[in-house]
C-alpha positions in Angstrom: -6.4 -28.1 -21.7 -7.8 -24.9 -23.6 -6.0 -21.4 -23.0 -6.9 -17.9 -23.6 -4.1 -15.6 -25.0 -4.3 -12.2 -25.2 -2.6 -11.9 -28.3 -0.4 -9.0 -29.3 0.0 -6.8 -32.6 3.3 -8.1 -34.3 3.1 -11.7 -33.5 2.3 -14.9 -35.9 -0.4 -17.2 -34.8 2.2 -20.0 -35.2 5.3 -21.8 -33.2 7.9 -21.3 -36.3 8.9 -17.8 -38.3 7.8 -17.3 -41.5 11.4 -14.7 -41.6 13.9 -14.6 -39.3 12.1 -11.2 -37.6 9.1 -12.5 -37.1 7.7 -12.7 -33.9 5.8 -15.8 -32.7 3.6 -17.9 -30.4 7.1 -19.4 -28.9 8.5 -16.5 -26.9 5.2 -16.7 -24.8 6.1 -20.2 -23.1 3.4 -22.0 -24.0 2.8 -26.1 -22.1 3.8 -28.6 -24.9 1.6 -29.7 -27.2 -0.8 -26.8 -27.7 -1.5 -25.0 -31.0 -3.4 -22.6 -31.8 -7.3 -22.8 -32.7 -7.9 -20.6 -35.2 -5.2 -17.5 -36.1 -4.8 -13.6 -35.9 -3.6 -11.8 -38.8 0.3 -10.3 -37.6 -1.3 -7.3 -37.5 -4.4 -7.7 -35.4 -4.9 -8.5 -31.9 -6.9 -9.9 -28.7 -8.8 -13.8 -27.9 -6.6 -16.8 -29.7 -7.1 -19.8 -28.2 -4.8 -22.7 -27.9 -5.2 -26.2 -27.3 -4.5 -29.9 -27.6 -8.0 -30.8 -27.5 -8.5 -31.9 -31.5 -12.6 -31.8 -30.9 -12.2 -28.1 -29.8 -11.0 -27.4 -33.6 -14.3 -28.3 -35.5 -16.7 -26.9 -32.2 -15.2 -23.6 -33.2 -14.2 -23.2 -37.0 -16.2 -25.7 -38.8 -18.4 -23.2 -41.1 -21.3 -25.6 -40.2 -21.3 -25.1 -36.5 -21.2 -20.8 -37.4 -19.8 -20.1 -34.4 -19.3 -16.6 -33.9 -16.6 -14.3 -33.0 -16.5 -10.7 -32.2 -14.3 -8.1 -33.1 -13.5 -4.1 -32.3 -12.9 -2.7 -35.3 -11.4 1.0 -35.1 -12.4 2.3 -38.8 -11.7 6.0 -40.7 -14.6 7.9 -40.3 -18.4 7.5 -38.8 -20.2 5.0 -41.4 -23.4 4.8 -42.0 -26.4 3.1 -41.4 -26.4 2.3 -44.7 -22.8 1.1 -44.7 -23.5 -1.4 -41.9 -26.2 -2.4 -43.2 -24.2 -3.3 -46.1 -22.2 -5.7 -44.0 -25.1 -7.1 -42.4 -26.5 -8.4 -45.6 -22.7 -9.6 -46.4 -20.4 -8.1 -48.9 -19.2 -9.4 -51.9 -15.0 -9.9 -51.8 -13.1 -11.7 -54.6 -16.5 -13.3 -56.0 -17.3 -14.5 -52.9 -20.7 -13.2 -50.8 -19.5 -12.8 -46.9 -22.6 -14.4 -44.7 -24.5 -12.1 -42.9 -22.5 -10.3 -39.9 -24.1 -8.1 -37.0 -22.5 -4.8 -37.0 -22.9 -1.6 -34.3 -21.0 1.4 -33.5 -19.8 0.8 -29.8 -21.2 3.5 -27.8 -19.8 4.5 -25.7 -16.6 4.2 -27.3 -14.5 1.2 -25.3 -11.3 1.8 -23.3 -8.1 0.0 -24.9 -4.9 -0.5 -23.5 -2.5 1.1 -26.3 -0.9 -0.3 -29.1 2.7 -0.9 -29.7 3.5 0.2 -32.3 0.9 3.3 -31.5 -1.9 3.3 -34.4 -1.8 6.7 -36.4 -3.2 9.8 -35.6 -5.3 11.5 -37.5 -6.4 15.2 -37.2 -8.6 15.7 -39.9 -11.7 13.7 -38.9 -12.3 10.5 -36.2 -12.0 7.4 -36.0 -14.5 5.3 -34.5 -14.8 2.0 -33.1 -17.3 -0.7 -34.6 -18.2 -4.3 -33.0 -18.7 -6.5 -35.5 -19.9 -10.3 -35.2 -18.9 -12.9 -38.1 -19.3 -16.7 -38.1 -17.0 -17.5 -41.1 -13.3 -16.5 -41.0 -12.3 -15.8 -44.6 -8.8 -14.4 -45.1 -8.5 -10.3 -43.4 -12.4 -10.5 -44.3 -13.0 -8.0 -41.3 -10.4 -5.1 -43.0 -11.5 -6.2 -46.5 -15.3 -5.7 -45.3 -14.5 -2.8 -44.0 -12.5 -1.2 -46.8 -15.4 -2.2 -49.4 -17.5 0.4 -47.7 -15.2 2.9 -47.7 -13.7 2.6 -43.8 -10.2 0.9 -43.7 -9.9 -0.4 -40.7 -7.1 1.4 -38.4 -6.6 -1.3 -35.3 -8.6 -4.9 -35.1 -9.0 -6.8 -31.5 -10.7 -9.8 -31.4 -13.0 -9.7 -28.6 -14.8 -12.7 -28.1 -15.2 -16.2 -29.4 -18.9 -17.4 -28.3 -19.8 -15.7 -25.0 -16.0 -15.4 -24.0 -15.1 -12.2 -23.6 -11.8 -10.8 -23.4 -12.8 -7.8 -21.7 -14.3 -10.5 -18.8 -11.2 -12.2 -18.4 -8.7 -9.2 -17.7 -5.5 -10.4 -19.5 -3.1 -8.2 -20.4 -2.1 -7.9 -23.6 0.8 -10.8 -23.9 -0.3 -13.0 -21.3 -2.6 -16.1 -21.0 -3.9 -18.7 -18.7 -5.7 -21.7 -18.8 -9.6 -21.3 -19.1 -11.8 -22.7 -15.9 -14.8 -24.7 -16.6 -17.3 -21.7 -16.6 -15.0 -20.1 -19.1 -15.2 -23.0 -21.3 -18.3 -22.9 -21.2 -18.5 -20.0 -22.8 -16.4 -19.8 -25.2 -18.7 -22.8 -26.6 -21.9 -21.4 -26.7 -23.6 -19.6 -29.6 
């Protein structure tokens, strides 16, 4: 069994609290026996995937297989080419070079549902939204990437994981479902 959750700001990427007020993967009424594949940072959001399929853990984290996952990343300011570019060649954090990551500035801007908590507002200049493609998953390396060029990023959605798309399978934020073949599919290829 493999699942797609549409994960939500706020909550762990675990069954147990790390505090008392933590929110986690057990209010969601998961079947028995799955855990997750990967994890969200408390603070970001979008594709986890769950399972009790142990092969499905090396398929999509071993750093050998570099499978990628996508992200929206909604950053401070318009960066520029040269900034991206800078995450494309990789970015040094804590001593350690990031591999290469494909970066773009979605255009037109995507649609999101909204955030609860809302994100902040900001009047004095705009925020933008950035798709950015990694096949390593170091610790917050998207917001640390980010904030080495000088963009801290404001909200984080995980996308996609291989050719699974969120956006393609319509859950709403909170829900999730079990993934059909075709799906499966997807989510393995490169």
């Amino acid at each position: 069994m493999v699942i797609a959750f549409n994960k939500p700001y706020g909550v762990l990427s675990q069954f147990t609290p790390e505090h008392p007020t933590h929110r986690t993967l057990s209010e969601f009424q998961f079947p028995p026996r799955v855990y997750p594949v990967g994890r969200l940072d408390l603070d970001s959001e979008g594709l986890l995937i769950l399972s009790e399929e142990k092969w499905i853990v090396s398929k999509l984290l071993e750093p050998s297989e570099r499978h990628p996952r996508t992200y929206w990343a909604l950053v401070e300011r318009l960066p520029s080419a040269e900034s991206l570019a800078q995450i494309e060649q990789g970015i040094v954090l804590g001593g350690y070079r990031t591999l290469p990551a494909r970066s773009r500035i979605l255009d037109p801007q995507p649609v999101v549902p909204p955030r609860v908590p809302p994100v902040r507002i900001r009047k004095s200049f705009d925020d933008v939204w950035i798709e950015i493609v990694l096949v390593e998953g170091k610790y917050r390396q998207v917001r640390r990437m980010f904030a080495a060029i000088g963009h801290p990023v404001i909200r984080l959605i995980r996308e996609g994981i291989g050719r699974l798309r969120l956006n393609d399978l319509a859950l709403p934020i909170g829900q999730w479902r079990q993934l059909s073949v075709s799906e499966l599919r997807l989510l393995l290829e490169r």
